[in-house]
LUMBASE-510045 format. One line per field, with one value per residue (C-alpha): x, z, y; residue in one letter; residue number from 0. Coordinates in nm, 3 decimals. Example, Ala and Ser with C-alpha at 12.3 -4.5 7.8 and 13.67 -1.06 7.14 Angstrom:
2
u c(1.230;1.367)
w c(0.780;0.714)
v c(-0.450;-0.106)
res c(A;S)
n c(0;1)
***
This chain:
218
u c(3.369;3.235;2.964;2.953;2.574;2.419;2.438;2.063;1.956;1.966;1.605;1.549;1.823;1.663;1.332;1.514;1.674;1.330;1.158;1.437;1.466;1.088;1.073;1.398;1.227;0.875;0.711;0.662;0.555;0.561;0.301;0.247;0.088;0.339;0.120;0.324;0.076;0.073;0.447;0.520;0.294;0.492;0.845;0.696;0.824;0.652;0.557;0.876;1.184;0.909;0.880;1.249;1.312;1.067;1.263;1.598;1.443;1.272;1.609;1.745;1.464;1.305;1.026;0.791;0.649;0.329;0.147;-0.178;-0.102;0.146;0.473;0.473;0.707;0.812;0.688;0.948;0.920;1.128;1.200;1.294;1.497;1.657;1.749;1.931;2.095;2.187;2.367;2.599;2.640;2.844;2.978;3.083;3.301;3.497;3.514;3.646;3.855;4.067;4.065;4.220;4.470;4.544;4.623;4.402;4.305;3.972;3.932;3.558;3.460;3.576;3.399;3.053;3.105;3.121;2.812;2.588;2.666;2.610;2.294;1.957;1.703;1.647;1.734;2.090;2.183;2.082;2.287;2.587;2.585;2.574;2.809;3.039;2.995;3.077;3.375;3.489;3.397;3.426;3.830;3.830;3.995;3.740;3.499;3.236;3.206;3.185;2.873;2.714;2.681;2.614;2.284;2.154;2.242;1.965;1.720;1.942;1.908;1.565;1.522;1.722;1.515;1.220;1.352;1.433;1.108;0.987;1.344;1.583;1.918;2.125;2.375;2.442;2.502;2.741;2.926;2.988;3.086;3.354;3.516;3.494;3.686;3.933;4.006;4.044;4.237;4.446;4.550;4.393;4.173;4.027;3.879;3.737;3.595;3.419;3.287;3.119;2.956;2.861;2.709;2.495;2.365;2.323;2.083;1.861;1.776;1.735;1.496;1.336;1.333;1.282;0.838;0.914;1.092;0.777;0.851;0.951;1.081;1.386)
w c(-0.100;-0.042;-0.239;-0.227;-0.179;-0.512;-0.554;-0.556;-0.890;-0.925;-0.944;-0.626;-0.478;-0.596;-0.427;-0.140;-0.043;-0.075;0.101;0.416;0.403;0.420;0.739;0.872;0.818;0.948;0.652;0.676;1.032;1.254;1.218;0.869;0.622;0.300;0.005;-0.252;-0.569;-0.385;-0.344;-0.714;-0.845;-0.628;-0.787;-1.166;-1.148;-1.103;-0.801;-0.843;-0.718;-0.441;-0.310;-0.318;-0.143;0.141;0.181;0.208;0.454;0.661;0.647;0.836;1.050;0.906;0.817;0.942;0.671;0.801;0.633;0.712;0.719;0.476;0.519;0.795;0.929;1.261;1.563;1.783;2.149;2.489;2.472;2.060;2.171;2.483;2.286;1.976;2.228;2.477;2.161;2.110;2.452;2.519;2.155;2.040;2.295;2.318;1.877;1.934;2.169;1.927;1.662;1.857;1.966;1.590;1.504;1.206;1.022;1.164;0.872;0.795;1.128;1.068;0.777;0.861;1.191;0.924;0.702;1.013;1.101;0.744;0.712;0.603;0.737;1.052;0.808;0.678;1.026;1.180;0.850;0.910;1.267;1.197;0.957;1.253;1.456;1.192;1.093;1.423;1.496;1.141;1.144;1.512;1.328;1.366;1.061;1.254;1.543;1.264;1.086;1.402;1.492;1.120;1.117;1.421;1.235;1.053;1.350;1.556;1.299;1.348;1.737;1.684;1.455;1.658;2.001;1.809;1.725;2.105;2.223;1.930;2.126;1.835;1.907;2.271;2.062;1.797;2.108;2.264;1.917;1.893;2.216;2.155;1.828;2.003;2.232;1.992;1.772;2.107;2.113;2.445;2.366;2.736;2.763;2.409;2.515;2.801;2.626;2.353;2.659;2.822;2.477;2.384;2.729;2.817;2.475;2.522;2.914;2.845;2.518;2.697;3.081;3.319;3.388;3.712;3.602;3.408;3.061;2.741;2.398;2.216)
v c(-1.353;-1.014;-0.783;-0.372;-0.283;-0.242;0.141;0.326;0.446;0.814;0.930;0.664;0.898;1.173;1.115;0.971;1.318;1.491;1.247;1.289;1.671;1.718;1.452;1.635;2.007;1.878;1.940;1.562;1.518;1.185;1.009;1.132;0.874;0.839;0.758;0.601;0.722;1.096;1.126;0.980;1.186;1.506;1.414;1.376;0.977;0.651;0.460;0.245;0.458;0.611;0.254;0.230;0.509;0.451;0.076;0.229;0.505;0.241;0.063;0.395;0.447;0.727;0.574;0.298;0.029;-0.189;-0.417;-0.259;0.083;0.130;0.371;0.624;0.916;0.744;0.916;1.020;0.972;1.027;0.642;0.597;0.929;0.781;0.406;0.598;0.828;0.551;0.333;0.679;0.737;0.393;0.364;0.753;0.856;0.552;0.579;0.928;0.863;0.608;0.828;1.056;0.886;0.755;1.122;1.123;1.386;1.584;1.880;1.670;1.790;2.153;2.149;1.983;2.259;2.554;2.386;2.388;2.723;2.868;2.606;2.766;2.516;2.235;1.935;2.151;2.249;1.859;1.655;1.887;1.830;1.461;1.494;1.642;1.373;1.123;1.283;1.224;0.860;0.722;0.709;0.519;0.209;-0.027;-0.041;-0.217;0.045;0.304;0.123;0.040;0.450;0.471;0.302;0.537;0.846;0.927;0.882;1.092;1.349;1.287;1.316;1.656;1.837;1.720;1.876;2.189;2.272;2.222;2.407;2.537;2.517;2.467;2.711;2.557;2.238;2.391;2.528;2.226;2.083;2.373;2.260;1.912;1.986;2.211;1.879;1.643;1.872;1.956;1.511;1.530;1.180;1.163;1.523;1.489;1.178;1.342;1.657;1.434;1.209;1.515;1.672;1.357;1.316;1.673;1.672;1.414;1.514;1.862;1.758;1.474;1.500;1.195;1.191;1.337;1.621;1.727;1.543;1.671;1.563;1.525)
res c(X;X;X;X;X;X;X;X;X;X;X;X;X;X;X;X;X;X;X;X;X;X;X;X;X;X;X;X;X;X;X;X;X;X;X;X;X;X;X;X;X;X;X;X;X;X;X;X;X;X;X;X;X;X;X;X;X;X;X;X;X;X;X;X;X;X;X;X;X;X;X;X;X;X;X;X;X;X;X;X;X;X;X;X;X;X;X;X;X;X;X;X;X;X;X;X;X;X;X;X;X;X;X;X;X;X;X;X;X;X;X;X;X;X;X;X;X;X;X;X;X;X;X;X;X;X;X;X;X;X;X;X;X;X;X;X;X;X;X;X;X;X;X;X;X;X;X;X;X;X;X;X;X;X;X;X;X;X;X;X;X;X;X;X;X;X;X;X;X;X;X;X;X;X;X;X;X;X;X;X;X;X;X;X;X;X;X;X;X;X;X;X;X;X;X;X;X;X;X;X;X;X;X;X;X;X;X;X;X;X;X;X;X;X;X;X;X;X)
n c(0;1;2;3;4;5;6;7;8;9;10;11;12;13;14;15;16;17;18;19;20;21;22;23;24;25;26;27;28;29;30;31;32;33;34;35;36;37;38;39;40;41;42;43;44;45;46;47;48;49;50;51;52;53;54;55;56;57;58;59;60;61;62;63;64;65;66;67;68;69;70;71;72;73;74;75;76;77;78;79;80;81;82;83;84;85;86;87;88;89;90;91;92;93;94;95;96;97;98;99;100;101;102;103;104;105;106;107;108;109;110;111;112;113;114;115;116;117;118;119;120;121;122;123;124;125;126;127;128;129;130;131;132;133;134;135;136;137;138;139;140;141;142;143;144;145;146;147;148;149;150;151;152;153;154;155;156;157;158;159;160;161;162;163;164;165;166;167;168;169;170;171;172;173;174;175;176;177;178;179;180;181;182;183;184;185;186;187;188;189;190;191;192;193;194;195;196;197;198;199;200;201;202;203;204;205;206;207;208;209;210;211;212;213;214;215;216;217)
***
């Protein structure tokens, strides 16, 4: 017997979202203590749904809980960066290529592709993008696949926004997401495949180089 996930309350959700958009536009930063009476005390609520959110947000690795320190906006590094982007290089271009070939519908990835180009801020542009890329892996046919590039999502929004401030290439990025689209739009499951390798890996070396090419973030 199975049990849906108990589903957050609203003003938990509510502080949730703030809480992620100001880690995801750096007003937050990494490293950044999150005080529990100071953020409660932000959002008008009490220290309940703040502790709530800051579990669920640990839970997607936005956040850090210790027992001595208390909740912290994770640091982001060239190795956090390279471990989140290794687990979508050898899963996401294998789920893309099988929802390719199941024909599925792919207007979620037009549309998270026209929210990041119209989006006003880091954290709007990065949860479109990963919105994109969900869109494309999340009908691959296998449910577990799908959750397993679910749980890195949020830190790969995360290791984006970071990189941008240190080298804003968005627009490279939504170019390569065009094409990628046009591919997989096009049936042609292999090239799609290849673009999206090329994409994720092309990101994380150009963010974070290798030490001896001078090092770098992502």
């Amino acid at each position: 017997m199975t049990f849906a996930p108990a589903p957050i309350p609203s003003r938990t959700q509510y502080v949730l979202e703030a809480i992620k958009h100001a880690i995801l536009t750096a007003r937050l930063r990494p490293g950044q203590a999150l005080v529990e009476t100071e953020l409660a005390a932000q959002f008008g609520v009490s220290k309940t749904p703040v502790r709530e959110a800051l579990k669920t947000l640990a839970g997607t690795g936005l956040v850090v809980m210790s027992q001595y320190k208390g909740a912290t906006v994770r640091l982001v590094d060239a190795t956090m960066a390279r471990e989140v982007y290794d687990v979508r290089l050898l899963l996401e271009p294998e789920a893309l290529r099988r929802s390719v070939n199941r024909k599925v519908s792919l207007e979620a990835a037009q549309e998270a592709l026209e929210r990041a180009d119209s989006a006003l801020d880091k954290a709007d542009r990065s949860l479109a993008n990963r919105d994109f890329h969900r869109a494309l892996y999340l009908p691959c046919g296998n449910p577990l696949l799908a959750r397993m590039l679910d749980e890195v999502r949020d830190q790969a929004a995360l290791v984006s926004t970071v990189a941008w401030s240190a080298v804003p290439s968005w627009e490279r990025e939504a170019a390569e997401h065009r094409e990628i689209l046009r591919l997989a739009l096009a049936d042609d499951a292999e090239a799609a495949a290849g673009a999206l390798h090329h994409h994720i890996a092309s990101f994380v070396r150009r963010a974070f180089p290798d030490d001896e090419d001078g090092g770098g973030a992502a």
